[in-house]
C-alpha positions, 0 to 999 in steps of 0.5 A: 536489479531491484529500483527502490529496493529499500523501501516497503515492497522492494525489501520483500522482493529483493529478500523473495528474490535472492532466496529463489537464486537470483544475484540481486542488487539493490538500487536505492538513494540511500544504498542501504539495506535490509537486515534480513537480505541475504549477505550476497545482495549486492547494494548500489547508491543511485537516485533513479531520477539521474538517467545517467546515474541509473544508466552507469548502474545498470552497466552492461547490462541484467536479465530482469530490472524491477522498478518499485518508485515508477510513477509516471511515462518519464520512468517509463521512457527510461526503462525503455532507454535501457532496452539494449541492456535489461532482459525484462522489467517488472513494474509496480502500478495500482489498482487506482488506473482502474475507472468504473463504466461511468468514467468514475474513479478514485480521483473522483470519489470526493464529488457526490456519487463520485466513488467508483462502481467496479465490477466484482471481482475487478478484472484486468480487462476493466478500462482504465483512466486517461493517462495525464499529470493531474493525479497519481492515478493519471500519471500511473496510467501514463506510465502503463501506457508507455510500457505496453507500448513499448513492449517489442523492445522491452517485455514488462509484468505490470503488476496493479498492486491494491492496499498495500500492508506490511512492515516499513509502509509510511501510510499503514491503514492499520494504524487506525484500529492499532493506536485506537487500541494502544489508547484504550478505547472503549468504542469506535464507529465503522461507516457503511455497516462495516462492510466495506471491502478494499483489497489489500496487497501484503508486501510478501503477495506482491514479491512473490508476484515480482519473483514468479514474472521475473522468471517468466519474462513477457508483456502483460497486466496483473492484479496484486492482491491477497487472496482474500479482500475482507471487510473493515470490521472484520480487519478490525477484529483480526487487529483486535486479536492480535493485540489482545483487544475488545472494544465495542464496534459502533456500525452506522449504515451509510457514510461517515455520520460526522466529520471524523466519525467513522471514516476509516482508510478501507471505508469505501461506499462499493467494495473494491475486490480484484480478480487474481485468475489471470496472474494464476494464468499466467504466473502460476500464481498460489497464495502464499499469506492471507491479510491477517497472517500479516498481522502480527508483523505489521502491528509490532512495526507500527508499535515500534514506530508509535513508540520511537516517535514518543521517546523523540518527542518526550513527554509529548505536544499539548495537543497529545496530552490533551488527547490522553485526557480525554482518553481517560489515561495515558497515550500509550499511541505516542505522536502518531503525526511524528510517527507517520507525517505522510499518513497525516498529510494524506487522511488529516486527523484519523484520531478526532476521538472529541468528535467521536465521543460527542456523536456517541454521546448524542446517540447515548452510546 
């Protein structure tokens, strides 16, 4: 039984699952399902924050539960609740648990020097964040905590995924070089050399790290990422590449030069770049995709997105036109605030391209 299985990991897993011979069933809000699912995928309409909805669905019981939207020690307690009934769980986490040996972490990374200093490669072995209802990362801390010590009665692969990509993702970071290429930009400026490293964790990594635990029950913490952790400028010239694109790449040593210059969704000061020995360990892991094999799939979704969003929205806000005129043509990126208001709500404006223009003119870019 897959939690949450209608959203970006869940429908890799559910798919990874189904075609490795397992008897799925879907649990989701919606109770949809995803086109490329095998017919046998089984789908059930239940909201995991109903103990006795999840309870009923569950029924008599499953070999393996995977819960893709657990974000904090409560859903820990109600998986543990069905221990009598579930086999083994799989749980998603994040790589954000993680805090460098000074006490930094990602909650910190706004106060000056506040970015994280981990080892690299980052093992699971580095310590984690006090567990707490202040952040995300504190809550996902609570929810390890409270798996692993309930371990004897319910054996759980927690898996730490990193910068998750791939199709159905609300807050894609490749966004940020596609609809710059979508609108035709001449340049664009990448912080820190753009040599920043933030490891990302394709949707197909990360279900077949959810296929290979569900057939290997046992307690333990792994990361999830892809195999390889390449730099900002080289993820934008593999986005260029499938686009079609040539734009001229700005590098700035050091951070951002100015607000909304340069400050993409990887550009971190000090790379994150996770270990994957222990889930070869224990999993018998092998890579099956790199990041840029990914590509073509994630950058036709956002496409599609980009594109809907734009007939919803029909000729588009003043804002939008404004913008296209200082592009020096016409959006083709349509309203990416009504394509992703998640992206926004997280990042603000990634596409200030007046602020753009003004810095590279003043350097006499």
């Amino acid at each position: 039984m897959v939690i949450g299985a209608t959203g970006q990991i869940g429908r890799a897993a559910v798919g990874a699952l189904a075609r490795d011979g397992w008897e799925v069933t879907a649990l989701s809000r919606g109770g949809g399902r995803d086109e490329a699912w095998p017919d046998e995928v089984r789908t059930v309409r239940v909201d995991r924050s109903d103990d006795p909805a999840l309870a009923a669905a569950v029924g008599d019981g499953c070999d393996v539960l995977v819960d893709m939207v657990a974000y904090g020690p409560e859903h820990a307690r109600q998986l543990t609740a069905l221990a009598g009934r579930v086999g083994s769980a799989v749980v998603i986490s994040s790589v954000s648990v993680y805090e460098d040996d000074e006490g930094r972490t990602f909650d910190s990374q706004t106060e000056p020097d506040g970015f994280p200093r981990y080892p690299v490669p980052l093992t699971e072995d580095q310590r984690t964040i006090a567990p707490g209802e202040s952040s995300y990362s504190t809550r996902k801390a609570g929810l390890e905590r409270e798996l692993l010590a309930g371990a004897d009665r319910l054996p759980t692969t927690v898996l730490r995924a990193g910068a998750v990509h791939g199709p159905h993702c609300r807050t894609p970071r490749e966004l940020y070089f596609v609809k710059r290429n979508l609108d035709g930009r001449a340049r664009r400026v990448l912080a820190f050399g753009g040599g920043s490293r933030f490891h990302p964790a394709g949707v197909h990594t990360v279900a077949e790290l959810v296929r290979l635990a569900a057939a290997r029950p046992g307690t333990r913490v792994l990361n999830a990422v892809d195999p390889d952790a390449p730099t900002v400028a080289e993820i934008a010239g593999a986005i260029d590449a499938v686009m079609g694109a040539a734009p001229e790449t700005v590098l700035v040593d050091g951070p951002p030069p100015a607000p909304g210059v340069g400050d993409t969704p990887w550009s971190v000061p000090h790379p994150v770049v996770c270990d994957m020995a222990a889930a070869e360990r224990e999993l018998g892991y092998r890579p099956v995709t790199r990041y840029a094999d990914g590509l073509p799939e994630t950058i036709a979704w956002i496409e599609r997105r980009l594109a809907e969003a734009g007939r919803s929205a029909g000729s588009g806000t003043d804002r939008d036109r404004a913008d296209g005129a200082r592009t020096g043509g016409a959006r083709t990126g349509g309203d990416w605030r009504g394509a992703y208001p998640k992206m926004f709500a997280n990042y603000g404006d990634l596409f200030d391209y007046a602020s753009e223009d003004a810095w590279l003119a003043g350097r006499g870019a």
